[in-house]
N, C-alpha and C positions, 0 to 999 in steps of 0.2 A: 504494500500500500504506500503511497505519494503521499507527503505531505510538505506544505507551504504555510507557515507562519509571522507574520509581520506585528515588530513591537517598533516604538516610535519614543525615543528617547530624547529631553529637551536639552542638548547638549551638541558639540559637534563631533562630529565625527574620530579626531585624532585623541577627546576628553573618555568616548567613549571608549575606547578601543585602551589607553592608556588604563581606564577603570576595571576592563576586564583584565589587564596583563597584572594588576597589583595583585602579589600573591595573601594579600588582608582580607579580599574579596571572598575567597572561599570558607574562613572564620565569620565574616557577617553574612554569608548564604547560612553555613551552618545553624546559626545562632536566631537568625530571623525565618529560613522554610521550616513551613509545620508539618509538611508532606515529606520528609526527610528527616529520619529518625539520627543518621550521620553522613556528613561530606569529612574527607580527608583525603590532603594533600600527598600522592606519594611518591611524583616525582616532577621536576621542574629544572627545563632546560633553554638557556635562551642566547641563539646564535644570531649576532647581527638583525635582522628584522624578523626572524625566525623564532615564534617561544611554540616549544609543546610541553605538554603536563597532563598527568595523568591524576585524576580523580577520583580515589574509593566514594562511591556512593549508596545509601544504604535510603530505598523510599519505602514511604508507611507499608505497609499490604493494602490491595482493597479488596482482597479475601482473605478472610481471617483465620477460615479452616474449611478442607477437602475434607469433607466428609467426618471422620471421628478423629482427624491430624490439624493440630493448628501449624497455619503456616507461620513459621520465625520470619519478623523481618529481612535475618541473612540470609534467606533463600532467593532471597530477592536483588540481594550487593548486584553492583556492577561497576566494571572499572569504566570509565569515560576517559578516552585519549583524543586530547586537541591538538593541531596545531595552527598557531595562529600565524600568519604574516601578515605583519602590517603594514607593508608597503604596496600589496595588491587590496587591502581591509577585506582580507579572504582568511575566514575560519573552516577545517575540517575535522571532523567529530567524528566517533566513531565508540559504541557503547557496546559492552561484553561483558556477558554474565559471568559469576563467578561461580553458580551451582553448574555441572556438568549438563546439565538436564536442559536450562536455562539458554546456554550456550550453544547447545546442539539443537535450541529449536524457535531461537531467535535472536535476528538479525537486524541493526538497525545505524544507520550509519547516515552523514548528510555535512551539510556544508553551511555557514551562516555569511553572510555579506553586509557590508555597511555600509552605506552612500548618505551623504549630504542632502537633506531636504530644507533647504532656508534656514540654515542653520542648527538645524535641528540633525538627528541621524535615524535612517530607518533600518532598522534589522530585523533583514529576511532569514529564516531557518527554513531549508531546505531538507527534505531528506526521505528514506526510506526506513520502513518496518515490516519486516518480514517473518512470520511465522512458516519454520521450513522441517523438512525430515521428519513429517508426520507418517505415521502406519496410512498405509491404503486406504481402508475403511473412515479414517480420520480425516483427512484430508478439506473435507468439505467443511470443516470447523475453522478451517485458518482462515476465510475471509471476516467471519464474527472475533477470533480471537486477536485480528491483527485489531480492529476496530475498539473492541474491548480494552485492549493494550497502549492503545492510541488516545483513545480517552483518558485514561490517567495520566498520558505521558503528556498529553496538550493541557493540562492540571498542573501540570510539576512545571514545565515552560512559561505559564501564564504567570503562575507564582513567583517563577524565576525572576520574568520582567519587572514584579511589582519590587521585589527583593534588590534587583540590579539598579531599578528608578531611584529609591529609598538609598544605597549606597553612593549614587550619583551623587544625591543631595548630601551626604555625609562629608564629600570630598571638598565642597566648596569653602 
């Protein structure tokens, strides 16, 4: 499944992108998402215009139990590896579960951009979610479960924005 996301930031373009590279940012996502039980930083690399960094991320469940099994929030981890250049204001993302299970049967990866709108900056999130390697019989549940999966993850994104607006305003 495609998806295309636009958040609109009153800032410019080089304030934004500068706000996303400060490694403080991931301590006030942690501390202000409620949909994220834990972010941690676990690694952080930055070459000339080139930063990538990988993300332990850990979101609420929005199911709380299979049947007579509660699902633990760490069933859920996922590492997030970006990398940003800021000389083309081109982010690539790419999210990986950490349970075996998770991993082998979803896929979600994309790209984020930034442009100048009067000042202001828009950022686009581009990307894919794929629920893949299901049994035969199965199969006909991946387009419900990418959508399922998509909804909480266009939750977690929206929050994001409000959480990344809110640190804007912290920097000033």
């Amino acid at each position: 499944m495609h998806f295309d996301l636009k958040h609109t930031f009153d800032a410019p373009v080089d304030v934004v992108i500068a706000a996303m590279s400060d490694p403080s940012y991931f301590d006030f996502m942690k501390q202000n998402m409620k949909l994220m039980s834990d972010i941690k930083s676990v690694e952080r690399k930055e070459e000339g215009d080139r930063l990538t960094w990988k993300l332990r991320c850990v979101p609420i469940p929005i199911i709380k139990k299979l049947g007579p099994k509660d699902v633990p929030p760490e069933a859920l981890a996922f590492i997030q590896e970006s990398s940003l250049d800021k000389a083309s204001k081109r982010l690539s993302f790419k999210n990986i579960g950490e349970h075996h299970q998770v991993r082998k049967h979803l896929e979600n990866s994309g790209t984020m951009t930034f442009r100048d709108v009067g000042g202001r900056t828009e950022r686009t999130m581009s990307g894919e979610l794929k629920v893949t390697n299901l049994p035969f019989l199965l199969k006909f549940l991946a387009p419900l479960a990418e959508k399922l999966i998509y909804s909480n993850a266009e939750n977690l994104l929206q929050e994001e924005a409000r959480v990344f607006n809110d640190f804007l305003k912290s920097r000033k």
